[in-house]
N, C-alpha and C positions, 0 to 999 in steps of 0.2 A: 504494500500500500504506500502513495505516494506521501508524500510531508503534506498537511493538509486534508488530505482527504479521510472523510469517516469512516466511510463503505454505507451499505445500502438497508437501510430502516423502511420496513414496511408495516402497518397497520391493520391487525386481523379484527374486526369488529363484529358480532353477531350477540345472540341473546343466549343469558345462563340458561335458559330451559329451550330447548332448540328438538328440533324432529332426527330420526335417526338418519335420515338424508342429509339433514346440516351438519352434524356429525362429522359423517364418513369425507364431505366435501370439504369441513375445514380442517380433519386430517391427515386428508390429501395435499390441501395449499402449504399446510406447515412443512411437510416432508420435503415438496417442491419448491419452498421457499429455503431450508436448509441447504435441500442438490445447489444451489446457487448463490451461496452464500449468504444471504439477505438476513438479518437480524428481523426477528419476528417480536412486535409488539402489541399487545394488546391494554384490556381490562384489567385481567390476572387473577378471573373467577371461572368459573364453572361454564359448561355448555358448551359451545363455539369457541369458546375462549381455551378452554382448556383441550377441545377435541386438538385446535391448531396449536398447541402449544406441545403436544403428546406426538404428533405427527411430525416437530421440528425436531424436540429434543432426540426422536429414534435415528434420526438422521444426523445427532452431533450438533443442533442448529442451537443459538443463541436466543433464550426467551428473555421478555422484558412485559412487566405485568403493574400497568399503574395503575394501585388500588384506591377503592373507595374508601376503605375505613382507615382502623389506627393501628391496624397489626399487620405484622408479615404474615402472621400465621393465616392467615384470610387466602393466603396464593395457593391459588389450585397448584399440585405437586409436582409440575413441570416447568414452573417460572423460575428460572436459572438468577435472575434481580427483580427481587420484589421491590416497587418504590411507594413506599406510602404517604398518603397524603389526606387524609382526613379530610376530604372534601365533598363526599359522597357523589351525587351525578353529576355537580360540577365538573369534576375530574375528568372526565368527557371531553372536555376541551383540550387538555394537555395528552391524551390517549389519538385525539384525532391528530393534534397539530404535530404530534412526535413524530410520524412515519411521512418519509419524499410521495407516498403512495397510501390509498385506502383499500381492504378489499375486505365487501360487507357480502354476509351471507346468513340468509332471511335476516332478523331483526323484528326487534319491538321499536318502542319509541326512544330508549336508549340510544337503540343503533341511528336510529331518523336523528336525532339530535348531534349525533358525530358526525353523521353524511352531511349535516347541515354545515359543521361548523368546518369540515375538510374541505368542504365547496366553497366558504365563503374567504378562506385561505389559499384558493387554488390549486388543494392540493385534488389530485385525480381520483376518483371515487370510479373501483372496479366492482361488479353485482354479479352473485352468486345466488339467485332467487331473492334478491331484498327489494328496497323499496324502488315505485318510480313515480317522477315528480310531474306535475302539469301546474301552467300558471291560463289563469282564465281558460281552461278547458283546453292547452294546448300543451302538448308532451315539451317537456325539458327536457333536452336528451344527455345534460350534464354527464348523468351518471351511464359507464360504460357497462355494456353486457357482455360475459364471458361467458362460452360456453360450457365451458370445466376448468375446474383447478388448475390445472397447467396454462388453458387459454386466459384465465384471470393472472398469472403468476407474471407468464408474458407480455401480457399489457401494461401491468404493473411497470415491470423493468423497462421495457420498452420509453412509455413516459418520463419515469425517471431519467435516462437516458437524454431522451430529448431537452428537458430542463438545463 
């Protein structure tokens, strides 16, 4: 790595209680995000959070879990740096704004709230079944559609890249 350079932060966002499809789809993206070196950051709880977190570390990958409350003990048991911050959904901001890339899969309004605040930062919002936006009945196409795990992982880097 050059002097300078961080390497590559990517943002896993979904909800703690997620379907067995968001599951297996965010730990695909973590695994794919490992093969490529990318620092995977998320929440640092349960669900999507944890499926991508479990799917990075089997791969050697570097997890990063910014919690809601006042304990490390709170990180699901694949967050390699627990960062606590005792700010509860606030912390959403710092969870979205951490990663050069977003990649949401399903989601509750948590997740809507990070998409919101990644968008309003510029940072690139990749979709794994999550939300999608319309203003006066008209699609915002902000947020990017990936086919699968790997086609989210790619557009990820890819964007970053372009940055």
């Amino acid at each position: 790595m050059e002097k300078g350079q961080k390497g590559i932060f990517i943002t896993v966002i979904g909800a703690s209680d997620c379907s067995a499809e968001e599951t297996r789809l965010a730990e695909e993206v973590g695994r794919e995000l490992a093969r490529r070196g990318a620092t995977l950051i998320c929440g640092g709880l349960e669900g999507v959070m944890e499926a991508a977190c479990r799917g990075a570390t089997s791969q050697g990958g570097v997890t990063i879990g910014i919690l809601p409350g006042d304990s490390r003990e709170d990180a699901n048991p694949y967050i390699r740096i627990p960062i606590v911050t005792g700010m509860g959904y606030t912390r959403n901001a710092i969870v979205a704004k951490s990663g050069q890339a977003v990649i949401a899969i399903g989601g509750s309004y948590g997740t809507l709230s990070e998409i919101a605040y990644a968008l309003q930062n510029n940072i690139p919002v990749i979709s794994l079944g999550t939300w999608s936006l319309a203003r006066g009945g008209v699609v915002d196409s902000s947020i990017i559609v990936a086919q699968n795990p790997v086609d989210a992982v790619e557009k990820a880097l890819g964007l970053i890249r372009k940055s």
